[in-house]
Every structure is written in C-alpha cells, then in structure tokens.
N, CA and C atoms as a LAMMPS dump frame, in Angstrom:
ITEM: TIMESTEP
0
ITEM: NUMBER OF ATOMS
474
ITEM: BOX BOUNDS ff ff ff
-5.0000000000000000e+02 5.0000000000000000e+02
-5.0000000000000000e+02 5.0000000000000000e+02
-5.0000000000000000e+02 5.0000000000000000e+02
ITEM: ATOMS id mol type element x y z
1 1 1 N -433.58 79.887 -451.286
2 1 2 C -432.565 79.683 -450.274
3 1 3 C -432.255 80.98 -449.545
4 2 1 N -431.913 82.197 -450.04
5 2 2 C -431.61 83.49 -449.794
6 2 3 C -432.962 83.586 -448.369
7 3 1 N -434.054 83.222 -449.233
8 3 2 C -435.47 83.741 -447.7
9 3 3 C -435.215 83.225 -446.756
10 4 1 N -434.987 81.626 -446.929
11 4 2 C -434.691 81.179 -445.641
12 4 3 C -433.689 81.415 -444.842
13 5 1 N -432.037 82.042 -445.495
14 5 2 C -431.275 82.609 -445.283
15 5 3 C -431.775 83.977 -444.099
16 6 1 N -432.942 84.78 -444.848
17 6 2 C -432.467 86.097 -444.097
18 6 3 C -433.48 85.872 -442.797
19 7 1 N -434.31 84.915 -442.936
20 7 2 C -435.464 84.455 -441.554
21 7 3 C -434.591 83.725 -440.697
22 8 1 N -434.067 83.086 -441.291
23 8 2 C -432.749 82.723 -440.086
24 8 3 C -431.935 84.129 -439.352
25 9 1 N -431.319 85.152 -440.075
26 9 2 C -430.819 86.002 -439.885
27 9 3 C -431.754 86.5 -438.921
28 10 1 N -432.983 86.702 -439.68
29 10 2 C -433.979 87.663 -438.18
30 10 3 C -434.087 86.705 -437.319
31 11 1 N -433.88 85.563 -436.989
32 11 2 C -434.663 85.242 -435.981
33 11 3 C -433.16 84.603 -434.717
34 12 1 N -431.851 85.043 -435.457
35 12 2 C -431.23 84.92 -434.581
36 12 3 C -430.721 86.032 -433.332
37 13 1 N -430.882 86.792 -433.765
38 13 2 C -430.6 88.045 -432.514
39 13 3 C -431.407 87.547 -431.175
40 14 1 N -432.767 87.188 -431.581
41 14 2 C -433.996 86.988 -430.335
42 14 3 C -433.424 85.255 -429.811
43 15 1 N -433.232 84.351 -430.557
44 15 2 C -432.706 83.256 -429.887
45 15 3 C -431.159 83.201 -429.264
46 16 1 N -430.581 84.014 -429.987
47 16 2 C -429.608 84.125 -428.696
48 16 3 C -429.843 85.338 -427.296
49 17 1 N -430.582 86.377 -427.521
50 17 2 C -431.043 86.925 -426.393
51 17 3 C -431.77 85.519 -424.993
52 18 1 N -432.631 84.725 -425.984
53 18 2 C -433.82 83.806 -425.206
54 18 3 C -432.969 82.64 -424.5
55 19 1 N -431.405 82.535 -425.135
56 19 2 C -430.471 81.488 -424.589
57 19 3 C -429.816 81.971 -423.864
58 20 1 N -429.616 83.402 -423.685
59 20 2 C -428.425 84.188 -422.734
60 20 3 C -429.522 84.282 -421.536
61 21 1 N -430.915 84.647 -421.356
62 21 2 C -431.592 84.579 -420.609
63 21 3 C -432.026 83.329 -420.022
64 22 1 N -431.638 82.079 -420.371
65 22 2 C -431.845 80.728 -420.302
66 22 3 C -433.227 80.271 -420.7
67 23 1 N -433.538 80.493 -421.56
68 23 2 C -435.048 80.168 -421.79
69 23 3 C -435.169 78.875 -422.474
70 24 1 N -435.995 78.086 -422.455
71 24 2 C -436.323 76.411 -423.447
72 24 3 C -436.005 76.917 -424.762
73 25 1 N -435.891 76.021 -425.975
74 25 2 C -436.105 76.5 -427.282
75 25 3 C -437.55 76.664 -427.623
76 26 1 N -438.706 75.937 -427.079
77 26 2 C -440.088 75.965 -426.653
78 26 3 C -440.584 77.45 -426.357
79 27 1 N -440.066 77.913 -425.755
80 27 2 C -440.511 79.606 -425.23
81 27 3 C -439.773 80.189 -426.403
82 28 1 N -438.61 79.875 -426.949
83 28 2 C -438.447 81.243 -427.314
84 28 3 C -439.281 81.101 -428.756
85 29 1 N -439.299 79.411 -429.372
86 29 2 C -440.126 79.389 -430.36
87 29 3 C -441.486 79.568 -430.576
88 30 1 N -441.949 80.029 -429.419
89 30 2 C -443.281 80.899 -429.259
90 30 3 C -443.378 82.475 -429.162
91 31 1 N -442.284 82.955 -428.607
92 31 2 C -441.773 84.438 -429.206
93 31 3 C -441.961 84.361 -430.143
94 32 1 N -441.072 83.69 -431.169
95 32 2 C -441.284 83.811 -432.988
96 32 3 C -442.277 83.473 -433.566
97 33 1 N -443.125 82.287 -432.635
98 33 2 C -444.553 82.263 -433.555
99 33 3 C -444.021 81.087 -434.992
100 34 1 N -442.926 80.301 -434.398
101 34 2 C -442.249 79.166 -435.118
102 34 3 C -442.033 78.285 -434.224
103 35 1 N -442.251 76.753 -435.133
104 35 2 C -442.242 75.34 -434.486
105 35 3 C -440.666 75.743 -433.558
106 36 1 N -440.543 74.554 -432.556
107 36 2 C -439.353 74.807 -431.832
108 36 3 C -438.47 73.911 -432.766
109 37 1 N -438.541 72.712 -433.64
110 37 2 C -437.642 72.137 -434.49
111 37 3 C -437.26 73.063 -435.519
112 38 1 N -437.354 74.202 -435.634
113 38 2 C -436.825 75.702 -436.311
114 38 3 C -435.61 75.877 -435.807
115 39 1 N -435.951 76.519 -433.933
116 39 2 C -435.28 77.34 -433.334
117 39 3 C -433.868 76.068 -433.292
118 40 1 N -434.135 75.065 -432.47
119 40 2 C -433.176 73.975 -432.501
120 40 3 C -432.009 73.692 -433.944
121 41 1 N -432.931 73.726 -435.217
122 41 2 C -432.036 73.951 -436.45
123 41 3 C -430.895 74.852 -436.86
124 42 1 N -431.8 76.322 -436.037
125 42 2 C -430.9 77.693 -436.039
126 42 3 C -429.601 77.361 -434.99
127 43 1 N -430.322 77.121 -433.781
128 43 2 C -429.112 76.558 -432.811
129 43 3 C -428 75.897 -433.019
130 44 1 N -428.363 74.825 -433.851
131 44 2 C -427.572 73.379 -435.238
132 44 3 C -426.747 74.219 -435.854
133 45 1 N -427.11 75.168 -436.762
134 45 2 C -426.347 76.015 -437.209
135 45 3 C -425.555 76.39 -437.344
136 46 1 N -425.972 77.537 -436.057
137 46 2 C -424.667 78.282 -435.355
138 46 3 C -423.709 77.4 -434.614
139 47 1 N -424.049 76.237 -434.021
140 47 2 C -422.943 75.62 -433.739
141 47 3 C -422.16 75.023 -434.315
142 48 1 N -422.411 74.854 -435.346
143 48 2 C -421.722 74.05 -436.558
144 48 3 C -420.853 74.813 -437.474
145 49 1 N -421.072 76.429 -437.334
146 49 2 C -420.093 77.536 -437.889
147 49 3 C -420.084 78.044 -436.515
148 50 1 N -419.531 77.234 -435.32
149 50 2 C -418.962 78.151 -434.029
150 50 3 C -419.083 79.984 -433.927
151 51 1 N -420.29 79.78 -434.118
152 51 2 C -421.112 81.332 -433.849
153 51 3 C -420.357 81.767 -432.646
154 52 1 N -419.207 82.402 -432.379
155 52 2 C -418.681 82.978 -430.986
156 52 3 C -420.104 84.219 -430.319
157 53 1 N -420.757 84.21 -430.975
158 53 2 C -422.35 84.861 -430.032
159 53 3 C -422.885 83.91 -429.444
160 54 1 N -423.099 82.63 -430.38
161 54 2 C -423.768 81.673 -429.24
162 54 3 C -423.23 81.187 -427.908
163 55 1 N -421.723 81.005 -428.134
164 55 2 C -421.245 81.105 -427.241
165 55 3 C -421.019 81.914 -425.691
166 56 1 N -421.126 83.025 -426.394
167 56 2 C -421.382 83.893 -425.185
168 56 3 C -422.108 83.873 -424.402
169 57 1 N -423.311 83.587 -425.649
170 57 2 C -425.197 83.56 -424.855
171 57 3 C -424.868 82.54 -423.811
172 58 1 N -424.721 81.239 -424.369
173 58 2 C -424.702 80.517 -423.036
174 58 3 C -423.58 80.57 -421.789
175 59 1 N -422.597 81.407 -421.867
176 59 2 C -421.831 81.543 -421.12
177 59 3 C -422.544 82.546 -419.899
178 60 1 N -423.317 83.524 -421.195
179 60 2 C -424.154 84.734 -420.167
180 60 3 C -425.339 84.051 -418.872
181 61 1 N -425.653 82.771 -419.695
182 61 2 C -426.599 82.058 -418.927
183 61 3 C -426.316 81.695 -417.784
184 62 1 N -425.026 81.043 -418.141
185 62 2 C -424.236 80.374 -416.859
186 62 3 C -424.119 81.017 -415.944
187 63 1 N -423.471 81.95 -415.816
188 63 2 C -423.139 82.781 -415.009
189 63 3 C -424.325 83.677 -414.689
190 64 1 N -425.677 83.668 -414.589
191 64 2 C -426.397 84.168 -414.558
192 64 3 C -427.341 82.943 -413.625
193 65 1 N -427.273 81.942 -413.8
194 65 2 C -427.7 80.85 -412.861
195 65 3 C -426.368 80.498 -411.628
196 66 1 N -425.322 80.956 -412.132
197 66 2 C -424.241 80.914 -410.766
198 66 3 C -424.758 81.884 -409.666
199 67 1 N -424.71 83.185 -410.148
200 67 2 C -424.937 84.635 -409.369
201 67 3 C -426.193 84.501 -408.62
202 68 1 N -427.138 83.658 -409.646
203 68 2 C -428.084 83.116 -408.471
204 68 3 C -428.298 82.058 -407.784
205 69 1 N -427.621 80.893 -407.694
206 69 2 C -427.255 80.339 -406.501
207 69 3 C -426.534 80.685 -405.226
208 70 1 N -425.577 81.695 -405.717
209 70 2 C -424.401 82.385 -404.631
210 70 3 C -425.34 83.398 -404.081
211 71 1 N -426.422 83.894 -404.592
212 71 2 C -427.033 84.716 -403.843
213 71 3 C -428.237 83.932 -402.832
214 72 1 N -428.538 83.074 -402.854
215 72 2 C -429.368 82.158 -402.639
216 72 3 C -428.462 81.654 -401.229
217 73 1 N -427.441 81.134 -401.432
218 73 2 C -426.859 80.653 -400.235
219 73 3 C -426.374 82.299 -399.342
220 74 1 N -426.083 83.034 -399.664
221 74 2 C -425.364 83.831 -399.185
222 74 3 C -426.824 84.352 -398.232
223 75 1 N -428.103 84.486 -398.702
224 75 2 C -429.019 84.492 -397.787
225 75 3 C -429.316 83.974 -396.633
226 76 1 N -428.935 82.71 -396.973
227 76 2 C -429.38 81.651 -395.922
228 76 3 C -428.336 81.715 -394.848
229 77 1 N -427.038 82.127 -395.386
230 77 2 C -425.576 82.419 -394.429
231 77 3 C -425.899 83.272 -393.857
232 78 1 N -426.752 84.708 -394.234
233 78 2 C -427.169 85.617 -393.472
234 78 3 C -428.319 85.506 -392.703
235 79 1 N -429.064 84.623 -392.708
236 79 2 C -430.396 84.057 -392.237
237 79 3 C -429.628 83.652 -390.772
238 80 1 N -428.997 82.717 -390.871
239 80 2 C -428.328 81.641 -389.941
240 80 3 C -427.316 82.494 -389.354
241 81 1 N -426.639 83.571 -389.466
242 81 2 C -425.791 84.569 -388.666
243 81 3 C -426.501 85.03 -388.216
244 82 1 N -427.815 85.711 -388.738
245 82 2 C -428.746 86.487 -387.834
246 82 3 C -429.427 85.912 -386.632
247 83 1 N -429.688 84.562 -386.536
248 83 2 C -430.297 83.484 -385.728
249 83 3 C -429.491 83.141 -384.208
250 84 1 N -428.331 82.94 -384.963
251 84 2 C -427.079 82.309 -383.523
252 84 3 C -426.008 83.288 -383.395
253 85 1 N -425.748 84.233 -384.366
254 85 2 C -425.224 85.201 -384.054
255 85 3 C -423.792 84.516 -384.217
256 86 1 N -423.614 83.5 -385.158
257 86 2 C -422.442 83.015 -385.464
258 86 3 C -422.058 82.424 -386.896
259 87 1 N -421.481 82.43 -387.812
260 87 2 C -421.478 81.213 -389.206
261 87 3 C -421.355 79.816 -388.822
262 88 1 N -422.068 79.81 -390.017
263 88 2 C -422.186 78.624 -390.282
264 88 3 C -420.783 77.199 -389.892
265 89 1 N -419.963 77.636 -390.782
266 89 2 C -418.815 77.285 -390.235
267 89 3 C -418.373 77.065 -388.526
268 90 1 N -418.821 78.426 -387.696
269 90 2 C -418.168 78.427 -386.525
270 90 3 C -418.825 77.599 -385.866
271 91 1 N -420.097 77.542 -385.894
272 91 2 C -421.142 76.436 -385.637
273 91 3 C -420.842 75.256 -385.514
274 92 1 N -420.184 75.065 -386.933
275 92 2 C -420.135 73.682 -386.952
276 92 3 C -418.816 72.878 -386.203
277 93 1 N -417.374 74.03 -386.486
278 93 2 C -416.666 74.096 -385.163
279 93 3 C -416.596 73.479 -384.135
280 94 1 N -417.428 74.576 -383.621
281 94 2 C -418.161 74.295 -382.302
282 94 3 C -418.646 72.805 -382.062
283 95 1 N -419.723 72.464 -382.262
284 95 2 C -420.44 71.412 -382.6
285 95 3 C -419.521 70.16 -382.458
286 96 1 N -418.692 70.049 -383.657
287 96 2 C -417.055 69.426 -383.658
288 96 3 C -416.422 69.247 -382.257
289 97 1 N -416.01 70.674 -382.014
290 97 2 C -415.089 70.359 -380.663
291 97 3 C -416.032 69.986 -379.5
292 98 1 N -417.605 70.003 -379.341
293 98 2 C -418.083 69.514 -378.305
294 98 3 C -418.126 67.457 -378.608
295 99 1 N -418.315 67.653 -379.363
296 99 2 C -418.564 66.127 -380.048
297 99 3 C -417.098 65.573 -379.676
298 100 1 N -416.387 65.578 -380.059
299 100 2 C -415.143 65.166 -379.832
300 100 3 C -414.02 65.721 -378.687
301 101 1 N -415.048 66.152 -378.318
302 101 2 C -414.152 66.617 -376.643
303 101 3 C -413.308 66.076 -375.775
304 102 1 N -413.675 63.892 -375.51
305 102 2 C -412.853 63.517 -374.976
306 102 3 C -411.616 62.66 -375.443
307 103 1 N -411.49 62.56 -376.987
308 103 2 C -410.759 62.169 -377.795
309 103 3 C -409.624 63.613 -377.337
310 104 1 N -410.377 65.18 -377.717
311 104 2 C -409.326 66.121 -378.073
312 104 3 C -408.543 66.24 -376.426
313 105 1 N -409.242 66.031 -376.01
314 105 2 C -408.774 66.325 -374.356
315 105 3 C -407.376 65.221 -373.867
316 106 1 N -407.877 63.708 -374.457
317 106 2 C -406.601 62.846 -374.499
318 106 3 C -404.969 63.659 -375.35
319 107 1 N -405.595 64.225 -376.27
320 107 2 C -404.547 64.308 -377.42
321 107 3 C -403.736 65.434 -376.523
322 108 1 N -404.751 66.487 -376.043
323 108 2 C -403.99 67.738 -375.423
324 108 3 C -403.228 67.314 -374.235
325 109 1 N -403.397 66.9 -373.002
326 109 2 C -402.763 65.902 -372.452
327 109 3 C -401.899 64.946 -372.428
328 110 1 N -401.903 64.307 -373.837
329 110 2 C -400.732 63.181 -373.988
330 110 3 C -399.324 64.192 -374.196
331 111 1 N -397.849 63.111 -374.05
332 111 2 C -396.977 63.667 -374.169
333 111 3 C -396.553 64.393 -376.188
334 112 1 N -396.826 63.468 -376.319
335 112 2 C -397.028 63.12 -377.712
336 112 3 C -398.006 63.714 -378.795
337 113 1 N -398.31 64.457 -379.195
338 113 2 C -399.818 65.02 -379.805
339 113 3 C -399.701 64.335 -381.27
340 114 1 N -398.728 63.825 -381.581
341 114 2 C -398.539 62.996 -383.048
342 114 3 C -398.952 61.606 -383.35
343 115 1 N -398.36 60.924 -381.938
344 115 2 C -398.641 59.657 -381.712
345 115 3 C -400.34 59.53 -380.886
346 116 1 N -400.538 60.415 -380.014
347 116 2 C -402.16 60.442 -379.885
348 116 3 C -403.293 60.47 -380.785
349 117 1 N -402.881 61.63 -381.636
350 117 2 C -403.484 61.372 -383.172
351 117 3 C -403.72 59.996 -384.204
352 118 1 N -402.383 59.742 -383.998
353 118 2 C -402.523 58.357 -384.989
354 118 3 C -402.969 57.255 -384.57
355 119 1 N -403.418 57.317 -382.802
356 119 2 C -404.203 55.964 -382.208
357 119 3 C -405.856 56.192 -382.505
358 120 1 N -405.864 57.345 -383.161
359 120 2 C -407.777 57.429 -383.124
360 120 3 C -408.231 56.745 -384.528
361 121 1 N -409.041 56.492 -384.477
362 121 2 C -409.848 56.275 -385.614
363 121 3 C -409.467 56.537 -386.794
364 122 1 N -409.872 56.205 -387.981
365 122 2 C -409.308 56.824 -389.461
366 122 3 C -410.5 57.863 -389.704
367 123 1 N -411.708 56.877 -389.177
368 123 2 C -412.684 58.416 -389.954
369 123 3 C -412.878 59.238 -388.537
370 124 1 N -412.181 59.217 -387.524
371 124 2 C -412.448 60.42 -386.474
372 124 3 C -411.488 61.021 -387.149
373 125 1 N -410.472 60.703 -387.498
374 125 2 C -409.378 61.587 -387.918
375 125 3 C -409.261 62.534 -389.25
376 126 1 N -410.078 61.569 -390.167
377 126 2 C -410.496 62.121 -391.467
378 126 3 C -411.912 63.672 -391.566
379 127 1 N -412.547 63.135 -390.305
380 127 2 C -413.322 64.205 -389.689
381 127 3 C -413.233 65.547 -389.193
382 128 1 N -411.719 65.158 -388.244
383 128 2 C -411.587 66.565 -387.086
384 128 3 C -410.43 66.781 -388.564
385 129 1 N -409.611 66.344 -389.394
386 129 2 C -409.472 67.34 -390.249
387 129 3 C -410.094 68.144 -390.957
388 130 1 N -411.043 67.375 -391.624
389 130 2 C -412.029 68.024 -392.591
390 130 3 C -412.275 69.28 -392.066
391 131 1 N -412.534 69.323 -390.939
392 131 2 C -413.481 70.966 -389.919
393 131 3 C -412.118 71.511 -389.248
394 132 1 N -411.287 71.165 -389.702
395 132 2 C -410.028 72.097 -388.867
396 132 3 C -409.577 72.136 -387.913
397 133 1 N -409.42 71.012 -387.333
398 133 2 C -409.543 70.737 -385.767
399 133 3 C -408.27 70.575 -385.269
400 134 1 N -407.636 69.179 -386.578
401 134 2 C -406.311 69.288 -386.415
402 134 3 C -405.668 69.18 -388.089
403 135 1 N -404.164 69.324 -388.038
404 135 2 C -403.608 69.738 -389.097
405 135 3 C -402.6 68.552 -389.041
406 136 1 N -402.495 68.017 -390.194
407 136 2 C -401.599 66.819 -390.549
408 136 3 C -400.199 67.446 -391.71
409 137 1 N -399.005 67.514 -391.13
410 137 2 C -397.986 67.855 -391.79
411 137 3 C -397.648 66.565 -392.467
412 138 1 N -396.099 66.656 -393.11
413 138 2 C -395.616 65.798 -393.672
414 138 3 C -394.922 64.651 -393.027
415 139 1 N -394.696 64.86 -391.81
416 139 2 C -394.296 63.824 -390.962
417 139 3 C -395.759 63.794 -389.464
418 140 1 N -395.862 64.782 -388.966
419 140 2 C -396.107 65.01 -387.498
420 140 3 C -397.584 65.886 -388.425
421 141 1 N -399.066 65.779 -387.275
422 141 2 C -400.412 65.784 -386.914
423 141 3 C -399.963 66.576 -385.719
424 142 1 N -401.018 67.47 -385.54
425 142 2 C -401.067 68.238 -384.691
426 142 3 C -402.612 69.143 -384.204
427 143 1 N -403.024 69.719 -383.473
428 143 2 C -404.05 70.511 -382.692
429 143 3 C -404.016 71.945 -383.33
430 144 1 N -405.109 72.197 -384.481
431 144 2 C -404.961 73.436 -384.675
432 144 3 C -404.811 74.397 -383.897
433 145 1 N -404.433 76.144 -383.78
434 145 2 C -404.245 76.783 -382.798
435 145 3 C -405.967 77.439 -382.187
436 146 1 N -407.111 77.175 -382.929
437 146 2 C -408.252 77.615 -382.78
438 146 3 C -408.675 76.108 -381.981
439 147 1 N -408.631 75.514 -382.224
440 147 2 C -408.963 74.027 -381.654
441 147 3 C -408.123 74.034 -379.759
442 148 1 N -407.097 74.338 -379.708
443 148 2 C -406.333 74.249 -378.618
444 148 3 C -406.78 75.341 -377.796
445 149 1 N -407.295 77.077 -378.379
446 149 2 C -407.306 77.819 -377.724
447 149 3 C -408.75 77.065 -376.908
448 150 1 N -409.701 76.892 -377.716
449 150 2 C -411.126 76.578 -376.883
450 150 3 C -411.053 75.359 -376.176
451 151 1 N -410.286 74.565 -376.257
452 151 2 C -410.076 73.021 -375.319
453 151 3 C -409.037 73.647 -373.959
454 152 1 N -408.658 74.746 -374.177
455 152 2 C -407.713 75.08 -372.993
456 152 3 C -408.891 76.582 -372.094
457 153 1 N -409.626 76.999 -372.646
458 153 2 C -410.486 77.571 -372.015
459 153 3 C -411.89 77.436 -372.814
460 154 1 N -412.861 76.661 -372.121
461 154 2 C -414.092 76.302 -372.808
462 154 3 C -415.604 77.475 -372.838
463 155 1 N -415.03 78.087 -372.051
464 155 2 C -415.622 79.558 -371.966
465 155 3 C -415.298 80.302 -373.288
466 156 1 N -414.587 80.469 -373.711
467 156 2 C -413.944 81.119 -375.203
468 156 3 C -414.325 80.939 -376.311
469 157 1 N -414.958 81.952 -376.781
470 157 2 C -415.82 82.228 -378.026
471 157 3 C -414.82 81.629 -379.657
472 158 1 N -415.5 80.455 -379.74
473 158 2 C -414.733 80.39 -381.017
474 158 3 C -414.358 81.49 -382.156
C-alpha cells in the first residue's frame, strides 16, 4: 500500500502542473508512461480529500483559457478599428441610427418624445434600447443625448 502511496505522491506534482496547463488526462498519462485510468484515479483522489492544489490547477486553467479569449477578441477589436477607423460598437451605432432614421426623426419632432416612443413597435423599441439609442426611465422613454446629437446634425461623427 505505502508504494502505491508514494507513486501517487510522485506522480501528482506533474498532473496537477498538466491540469493547470489544461491538458487531457490522456497527455498527461503519457508524460508518466501510465494508463490514463491511473491519472483519472489520482484526480478521484484528490478530489475526494479536496486537494486545495487541485483546485487551483484548474482555476489556473480557467483563467488561462479566459486571457485567451479576451485576447483573441481584443484583436479582432483592433483589426476592425484599424479598418473603419471606428469600434465596433460605434459602428454599430451608426448602422442603428441610419436604420431607424425615420422612426427617430418622428420621435424628435413629436411634441411628446414619451408618447412617440410607446407608439413604435415592441421589438423596434427593445432594439434602439439594446444599442443606446433611447433610454427608458421609470415613468417617461426618452432620446439618448448621443442619439439626438447625430439626428440633429447628420454630418457629426458619432
């Protein structure tokens, strides 16, 4: 019992390194040159006496597959700024207030900008909020102030 004891012992430092790095139990049980229904047992293990290392490992993982998604998009944000010379976001803005131009143009015009609002659509309305277009208080809907500046001069750089 003791051998199998201390081969467990060696062979946990490298499987939690191979889990903090996100690796299969497959790879890392080819590091050791042991079946992967080993490494999986060791894994069994430690979770079963809440190894606060294993824990970590996979926490290290996580956050190690986050940092690279956020870097992944944050490329493409810089890809697409470099292209139009604008974000993504403002783009889409944009895009927004041309699309809905003669809806926003009624609203700016009416006496009312509360009651103009509430005659449109549910999903136009659920829309030009979503992108910021307009802002719904607790009583009274209204024309954001970025939304109003470019519907009152269409020349104007979002």
């Amino acid at each position: 019992m003791t051998t199998q004891s201390n081969e467990q012992k060696k062979r946990r430092p490298v499987i939690l390194e191979g889990l903090s790095r996100n690796l299969k139990t497959s790879e890392i049980a080819s590091q050791l040159g042991v079946n992967k229904w080993v490494i999986k047992r060791d894994i069994q293990s430690m979770r079963y006496n809440r190894n606060p290392k294993l824990k970590q490992a996979y926490k290290t993982a996580d956050e190690a597959k986050e940092e690279n998604t956020r870097s992944s998009a944050n490329r493409a944000e810089t890809r697409f700024k470099d292209m139009t010379g604008m974000t993504l976001e403002e783009k889409t803005l944009l895009n927004m207030l041309h699309y809905y131009r003669p809806e926003l143009m009624k609203i700016l015009s009416s006496n009312d900008e509360n009651q103009a609002i509430n005659k449109l659509a549910s999903s136009t309305k659920r829309c030009l909020k979503k992108h910021g277009i307009i802002v719904t208080g607790w009583k009274d809907s209204e024309l954001t102030p970025k939304a109003r500046e470019y519907l009152e001069d269409p020349d104007h750089e979002v």
